[in-house]
SETORPA-340287 format. One record per residue: residue in three letters; x, y, z of N, C-alpha, C in turn. Coordinates in pm, whole numbers, plus 50000, padded with zeros to 5 digits. Layout:
SETORPA-340287
ALAXYZXYZXYZ ...
This chain:
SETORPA-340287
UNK858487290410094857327289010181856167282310106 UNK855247278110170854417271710099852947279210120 UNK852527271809990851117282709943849697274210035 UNK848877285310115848187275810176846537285310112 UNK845247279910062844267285010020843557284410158 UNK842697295210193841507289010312840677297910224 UNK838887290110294837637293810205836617301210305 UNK836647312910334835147311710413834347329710387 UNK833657330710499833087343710489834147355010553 UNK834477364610515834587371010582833517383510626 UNK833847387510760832277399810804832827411610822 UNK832357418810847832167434010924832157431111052 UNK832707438111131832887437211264832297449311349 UNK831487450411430831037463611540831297457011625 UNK832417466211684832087461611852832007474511937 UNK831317469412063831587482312162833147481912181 UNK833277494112212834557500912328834727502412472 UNK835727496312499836177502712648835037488512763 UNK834617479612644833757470212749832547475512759 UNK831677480012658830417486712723829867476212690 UNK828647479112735827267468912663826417473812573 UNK825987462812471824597473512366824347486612386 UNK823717480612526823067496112569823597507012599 UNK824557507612606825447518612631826467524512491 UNK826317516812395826977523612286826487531212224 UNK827297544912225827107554612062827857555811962 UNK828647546211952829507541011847830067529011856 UNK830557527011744830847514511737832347509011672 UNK833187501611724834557501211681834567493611575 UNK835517495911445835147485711281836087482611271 UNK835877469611261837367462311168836607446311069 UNK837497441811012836907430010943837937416211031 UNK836767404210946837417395510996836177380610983 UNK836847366911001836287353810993837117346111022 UNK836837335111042837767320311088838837315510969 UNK838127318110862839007318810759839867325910722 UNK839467339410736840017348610651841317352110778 UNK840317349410908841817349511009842867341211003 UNK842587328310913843647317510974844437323510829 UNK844357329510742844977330110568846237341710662 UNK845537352110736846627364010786847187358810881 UNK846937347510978848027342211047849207339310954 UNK848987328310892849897323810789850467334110672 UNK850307345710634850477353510555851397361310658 UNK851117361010773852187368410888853507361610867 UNK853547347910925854437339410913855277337710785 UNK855277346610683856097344510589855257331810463 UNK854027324710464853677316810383852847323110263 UNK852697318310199852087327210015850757320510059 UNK850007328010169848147324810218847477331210092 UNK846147327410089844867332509960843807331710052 UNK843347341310042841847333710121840337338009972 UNK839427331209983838767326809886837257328109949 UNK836277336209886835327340909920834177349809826 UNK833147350409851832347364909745832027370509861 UNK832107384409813831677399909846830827405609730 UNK830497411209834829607423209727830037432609627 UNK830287433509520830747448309452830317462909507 UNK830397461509612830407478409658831077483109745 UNK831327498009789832377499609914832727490810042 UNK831777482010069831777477910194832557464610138 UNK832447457810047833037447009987834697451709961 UNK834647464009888836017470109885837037468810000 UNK836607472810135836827473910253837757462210306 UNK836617451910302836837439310301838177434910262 UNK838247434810146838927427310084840287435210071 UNK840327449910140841627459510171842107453210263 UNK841127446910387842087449310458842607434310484 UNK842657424310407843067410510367844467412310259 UNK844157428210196845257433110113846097439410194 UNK845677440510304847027450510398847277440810497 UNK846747428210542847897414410574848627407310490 UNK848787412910368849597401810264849157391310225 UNK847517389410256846607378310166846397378010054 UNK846707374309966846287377509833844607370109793 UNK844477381409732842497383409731842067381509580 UNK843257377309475842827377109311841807363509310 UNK841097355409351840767347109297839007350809396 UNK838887361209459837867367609577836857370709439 UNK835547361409458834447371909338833587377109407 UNK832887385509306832437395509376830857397709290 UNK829917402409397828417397109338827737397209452 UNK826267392109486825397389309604825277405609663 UNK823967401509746823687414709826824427422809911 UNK825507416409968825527422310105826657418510190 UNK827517424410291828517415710320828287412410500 UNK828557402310531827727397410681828227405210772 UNK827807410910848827977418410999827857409211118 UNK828647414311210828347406511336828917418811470 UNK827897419411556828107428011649828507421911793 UNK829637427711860830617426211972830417432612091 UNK829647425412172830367433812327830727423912395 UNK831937434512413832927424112503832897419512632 UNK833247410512709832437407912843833947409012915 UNK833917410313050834697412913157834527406213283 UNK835537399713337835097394113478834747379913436 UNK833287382013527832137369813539831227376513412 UNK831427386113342829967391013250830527381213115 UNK829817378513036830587368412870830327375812808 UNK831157374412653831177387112548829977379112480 UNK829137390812398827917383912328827697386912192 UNK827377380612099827767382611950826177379711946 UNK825767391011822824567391011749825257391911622 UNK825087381711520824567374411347823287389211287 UNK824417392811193823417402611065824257396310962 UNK823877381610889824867376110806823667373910681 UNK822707374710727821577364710603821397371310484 UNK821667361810362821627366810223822977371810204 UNK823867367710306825417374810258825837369810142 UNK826657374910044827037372009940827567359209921 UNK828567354210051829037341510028827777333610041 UNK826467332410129825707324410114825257317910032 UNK824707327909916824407323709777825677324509675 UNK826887319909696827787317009594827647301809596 UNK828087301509474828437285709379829427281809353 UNK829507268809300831177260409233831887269209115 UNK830837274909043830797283908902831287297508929 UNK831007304709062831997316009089833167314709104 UNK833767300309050835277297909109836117292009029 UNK837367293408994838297282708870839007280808980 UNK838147265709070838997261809166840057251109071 UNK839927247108975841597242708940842297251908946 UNK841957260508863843327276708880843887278209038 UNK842657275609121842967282409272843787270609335 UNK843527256309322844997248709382845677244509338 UNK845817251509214846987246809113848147249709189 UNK849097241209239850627243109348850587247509455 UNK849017243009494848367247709642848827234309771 UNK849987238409875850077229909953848967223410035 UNK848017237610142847237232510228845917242110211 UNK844957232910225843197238010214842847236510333 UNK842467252610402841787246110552840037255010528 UNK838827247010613838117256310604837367251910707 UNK836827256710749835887256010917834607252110875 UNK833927248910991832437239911002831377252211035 UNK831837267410991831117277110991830807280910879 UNK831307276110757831217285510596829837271710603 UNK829947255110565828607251010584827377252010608 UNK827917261310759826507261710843825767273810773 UNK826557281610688826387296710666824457289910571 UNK824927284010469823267284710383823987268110339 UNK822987259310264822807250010191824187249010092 UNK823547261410017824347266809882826157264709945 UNK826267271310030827607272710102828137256410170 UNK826897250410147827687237510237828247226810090 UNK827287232910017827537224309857829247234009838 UNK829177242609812830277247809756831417247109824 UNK831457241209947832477234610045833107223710017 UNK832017212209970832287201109966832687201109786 UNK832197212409722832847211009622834327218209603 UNK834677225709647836147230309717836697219009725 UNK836517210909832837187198409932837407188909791 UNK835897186409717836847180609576837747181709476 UNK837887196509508838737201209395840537198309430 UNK839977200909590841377199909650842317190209656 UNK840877175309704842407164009674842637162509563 UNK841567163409399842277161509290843327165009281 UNK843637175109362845047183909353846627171109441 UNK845747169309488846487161309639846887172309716 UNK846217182009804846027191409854845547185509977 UNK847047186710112846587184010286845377194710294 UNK844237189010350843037196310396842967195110553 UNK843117204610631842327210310746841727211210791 UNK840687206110868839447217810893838977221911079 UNK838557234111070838067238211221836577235111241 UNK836307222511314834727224211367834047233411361 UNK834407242211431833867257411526832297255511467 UNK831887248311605830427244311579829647262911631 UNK828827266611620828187276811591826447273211619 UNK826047271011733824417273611769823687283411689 UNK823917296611678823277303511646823357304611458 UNK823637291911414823697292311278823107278711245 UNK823307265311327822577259411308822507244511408 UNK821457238111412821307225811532822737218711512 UNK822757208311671823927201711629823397186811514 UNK822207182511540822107175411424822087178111275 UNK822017191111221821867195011107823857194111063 UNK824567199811161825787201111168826367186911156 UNK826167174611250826697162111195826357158111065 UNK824977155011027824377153310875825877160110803 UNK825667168910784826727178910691828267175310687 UNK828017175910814829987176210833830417166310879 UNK829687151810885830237137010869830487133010730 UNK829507139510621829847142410470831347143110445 UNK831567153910471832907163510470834097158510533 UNK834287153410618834967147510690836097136810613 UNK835327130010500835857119510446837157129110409 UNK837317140910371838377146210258839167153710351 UNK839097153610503840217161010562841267150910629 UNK842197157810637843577148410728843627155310857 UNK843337164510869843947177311023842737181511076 UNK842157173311176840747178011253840887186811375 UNK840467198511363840377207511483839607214411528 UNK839527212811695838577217711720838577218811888 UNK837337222111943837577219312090836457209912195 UNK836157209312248835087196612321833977197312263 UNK833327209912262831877212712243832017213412081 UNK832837211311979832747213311836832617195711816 UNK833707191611888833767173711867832347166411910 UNK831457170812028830787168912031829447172111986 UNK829227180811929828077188911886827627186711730 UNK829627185711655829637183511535829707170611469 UNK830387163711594830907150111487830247139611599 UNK829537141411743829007132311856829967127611929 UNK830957131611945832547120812014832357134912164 UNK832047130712272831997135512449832937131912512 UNK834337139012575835417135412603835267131412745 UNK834467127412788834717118712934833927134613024 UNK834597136213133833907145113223834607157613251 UNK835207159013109835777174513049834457185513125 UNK834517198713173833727208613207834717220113220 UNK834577228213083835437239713099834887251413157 UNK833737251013201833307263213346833927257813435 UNK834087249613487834377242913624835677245013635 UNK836637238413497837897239113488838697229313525 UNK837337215013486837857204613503838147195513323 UNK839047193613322839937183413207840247172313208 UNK839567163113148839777150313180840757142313058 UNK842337139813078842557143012922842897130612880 UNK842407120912956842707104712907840787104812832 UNK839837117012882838677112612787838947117712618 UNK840027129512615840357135112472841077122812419 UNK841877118712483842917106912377841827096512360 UNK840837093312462839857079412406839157083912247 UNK838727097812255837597103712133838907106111996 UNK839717109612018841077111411913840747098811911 UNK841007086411919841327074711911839857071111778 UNK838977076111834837867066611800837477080111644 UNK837727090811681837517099011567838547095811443 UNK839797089511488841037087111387840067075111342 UNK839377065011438838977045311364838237054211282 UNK837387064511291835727063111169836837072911093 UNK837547086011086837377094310962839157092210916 UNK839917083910971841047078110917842177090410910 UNK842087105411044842317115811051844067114311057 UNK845007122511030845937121411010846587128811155 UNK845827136711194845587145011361844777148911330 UNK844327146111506843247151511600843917161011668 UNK843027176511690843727186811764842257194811838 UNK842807195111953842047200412011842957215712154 UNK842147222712109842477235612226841947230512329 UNK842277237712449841937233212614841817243912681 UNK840487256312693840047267612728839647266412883 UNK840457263812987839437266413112839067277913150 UNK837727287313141837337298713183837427299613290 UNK837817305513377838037310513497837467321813527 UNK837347331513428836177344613397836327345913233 UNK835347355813211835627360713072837297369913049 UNK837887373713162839227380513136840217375913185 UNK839747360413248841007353213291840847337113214 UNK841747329713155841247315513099842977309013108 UNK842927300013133843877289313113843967280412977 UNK845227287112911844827277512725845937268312746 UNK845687256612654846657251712627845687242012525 UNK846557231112470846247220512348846557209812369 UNK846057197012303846057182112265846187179612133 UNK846697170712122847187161512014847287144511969 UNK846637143011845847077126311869847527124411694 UNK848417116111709848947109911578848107098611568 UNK847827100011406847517082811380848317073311351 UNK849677080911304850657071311307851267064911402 UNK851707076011507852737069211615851617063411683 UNK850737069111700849637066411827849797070711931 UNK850797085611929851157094212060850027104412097 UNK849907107712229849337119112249850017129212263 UNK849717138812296850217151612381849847160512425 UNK849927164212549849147177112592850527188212617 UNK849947199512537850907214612508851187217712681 UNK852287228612686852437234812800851077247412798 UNK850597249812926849417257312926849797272212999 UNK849047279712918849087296312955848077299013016 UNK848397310113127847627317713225847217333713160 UNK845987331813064846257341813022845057353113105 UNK845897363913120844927371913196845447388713229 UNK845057398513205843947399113142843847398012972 UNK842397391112945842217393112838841777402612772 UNK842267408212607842037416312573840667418012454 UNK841167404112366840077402112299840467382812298 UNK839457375112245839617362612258838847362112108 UNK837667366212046838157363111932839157360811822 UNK838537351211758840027344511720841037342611743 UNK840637337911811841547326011953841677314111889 UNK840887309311832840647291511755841497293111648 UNK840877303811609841927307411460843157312811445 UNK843907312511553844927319911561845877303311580 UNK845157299411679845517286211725845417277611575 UNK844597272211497844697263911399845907269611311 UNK846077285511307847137290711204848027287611238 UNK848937286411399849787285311409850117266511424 UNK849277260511430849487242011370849837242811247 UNK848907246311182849287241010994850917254510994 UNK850597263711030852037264810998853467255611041 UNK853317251511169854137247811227854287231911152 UNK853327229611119853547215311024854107222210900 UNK853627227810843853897235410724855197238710719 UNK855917243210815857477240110787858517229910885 UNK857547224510894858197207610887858657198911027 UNK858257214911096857917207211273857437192111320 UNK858037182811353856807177511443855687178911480 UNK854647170111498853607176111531853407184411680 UNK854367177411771854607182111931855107196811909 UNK855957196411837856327208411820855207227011744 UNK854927217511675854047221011557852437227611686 UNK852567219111759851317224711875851697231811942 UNK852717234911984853607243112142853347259711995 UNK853327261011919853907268411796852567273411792 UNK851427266311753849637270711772849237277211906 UNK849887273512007849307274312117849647288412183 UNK850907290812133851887305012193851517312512144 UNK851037310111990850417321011863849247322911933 UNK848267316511959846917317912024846967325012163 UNK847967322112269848287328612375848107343612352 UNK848847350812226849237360812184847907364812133 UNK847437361512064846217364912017844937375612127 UNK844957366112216844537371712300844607386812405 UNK846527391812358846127402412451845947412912304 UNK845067411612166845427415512077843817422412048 UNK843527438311985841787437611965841907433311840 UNK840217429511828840357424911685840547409011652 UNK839777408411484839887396011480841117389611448 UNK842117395111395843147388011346844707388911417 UNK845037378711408846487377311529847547384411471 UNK847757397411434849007406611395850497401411463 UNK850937391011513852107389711573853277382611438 UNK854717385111516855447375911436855887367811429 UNK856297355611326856837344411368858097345511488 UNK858287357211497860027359311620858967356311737 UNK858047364311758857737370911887856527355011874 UNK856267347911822855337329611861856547321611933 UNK858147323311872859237316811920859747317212024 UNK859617329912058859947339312175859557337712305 UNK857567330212253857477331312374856847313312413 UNK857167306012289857467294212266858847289712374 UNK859597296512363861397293712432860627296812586 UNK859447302012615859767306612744859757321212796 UNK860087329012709859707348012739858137349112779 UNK858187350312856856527355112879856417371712936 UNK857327372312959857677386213063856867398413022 UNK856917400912925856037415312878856987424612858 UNK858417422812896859307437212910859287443412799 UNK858977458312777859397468012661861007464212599 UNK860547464312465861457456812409861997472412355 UNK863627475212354864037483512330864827483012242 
């Protein structure tokens, strides 16, 4: 199997229970989790030798952390540890027509203020196949967007396939601060992913008269922006998810694709998923199951039907991270959708 590194924050997680709102909670449900640290336990599910790469704090709550990245089979030796604090983010989940709403307690998190110097990134991709890291560890502080792009150098010295997830993020920072940054960055990835509002927000590419409230898809405007995102950043694939909300507990997923080689598109077979259980890390469940599916040597057509089923799954799942197995992504890849108790 092959060794894949991802870089980002991981947080603390509160969410309500049972669907409440703020106002109604007297407790709060805990688990950990990030875009990163989710896509390392996708792939660490799947049988691949994942790392995920980050600072925490030296104290219980950092401990925590980094257990429970040790109880998906991530390996956490190269994780330093230092800074104030480890980022929180609070969950209520939405239902129906209501949307789930996330409040940011991330500032001064430890990864914010880490450096190139907390890291022997030669040690870390030394026989490292794939580097993926999202357009959220950037947005996190300055410091974090430097130590990205110094990652991303370390990586091709390596000749290390790089990844990366848009997942553009408002509440962390403008979309012009986000292009500045991550047109930088861009030069050093091969595998761009993301979904309308990341392509557009992050990199300026508007797929025609795409509207995923409406639940309208326009998918000759995705193959024009693949086209024109492959002429400027010379991308090896363009990938994009295809979310039509229908409510917060009902959505229609499916995915796109474009080669720069063949010059094929493709649009995935699409799931009715409903009800939903949790949809975080949904993106990340979805990017884990691409680079895996390339990662052992799929097609790329193939390699998407493989992201997309994993992400399907994700969804009737709480929590940030996609606990399923490579049987049960195949399973329902072939066509099982049924739900029957498996005996």
């Amino acid at each position: 199997m092959a060794k894949v590194v991802t870089m980002g924050e991981i947080m603390l997680r509160l969410s309500t229970g049972n669907y409440q709102r703020f106002l109604q909670a007297d407790e709060f449900d805990v688990c950990y989790g990030g875009g990163e640290a989710n896509v390392a336990v996708s792939l660490a599910n799947y049988g691949h030798d994942a790392e995920f790469v980050t600072k925490v704090p030296a104290n219980p709550i950092g401990d925590c952390a980094v257990a429970a990245l040790r109880k998906m089979n991530v390996q956490t030796q190269n994780i330093a540890r230092g800074g104030e604090r480890l980022g929180i983010y609070f969950l209520e989940t939405g239902a129906a027509m209501r949307a789930s709403n996330v409040v940011y307690d991330r500032a001064h998190s430890s990864i914010s203020t880490a450096v190139a110097e907390d890291f022997d990134f030669d040690k870390i991709f030394d026989g490292c196949d794939w580097f993926h890291f999202t357009g959220i560890t950037p947005a996190i502080s300055d410091a974090a967007a430097e130590l990205t792009e110094a990652a991303l150098k370390a990586a091709k010295a390596k000749g290390v396939k790089v990844s990366c997830d848009l997942n553009f993020r408002k509440k962390l920072w403008t979309s012009e601060k986000a292009q500045r940054v991550m047109t930088n960055l861009m030069k050093y990835v091969d595998v761009c992913i993301g979904n309308e509002e990341d392509a557009e927000k992050v990199l300026g590419f508007k797929p025609g008269k795409t509207d995923v409230t409406s639940g309208e898809l326009e998918l000759a405007g995705y193959k024009s922006i693949f086209e024109q995102m492959v002429e400027k950043f010379n991308f090896e694939y363009v990938v994009s998810s295809l979310r039509v909300s229908h409510s917060a507990s009902d959505n229609g997923w499916s995915a796109c694709i474009y080669s720069r080689d063949t010059k094929e598109f493709y649009h995935s077979r699409e799931y009715r998923i409903s009800p939903i259980i949790d949809r975080v890390g949904g993106g990340d469940s979805f990017a884990g199951g691409v680079i895996c599916g390339m990662l052992d040597g799929k097609d790329f057509k193939a390699a998407l039907e493989f992201g997309v089923a994993a992400s399907a799954l994700k969804h009737t799942i709480p929590g940030d991270m996609n606990i399923v197995s490579r049987a049960e992504v195949d399973s329902l890849v072939g066509g099982d959708g049924s739900g029957r108790v498996q005996r």
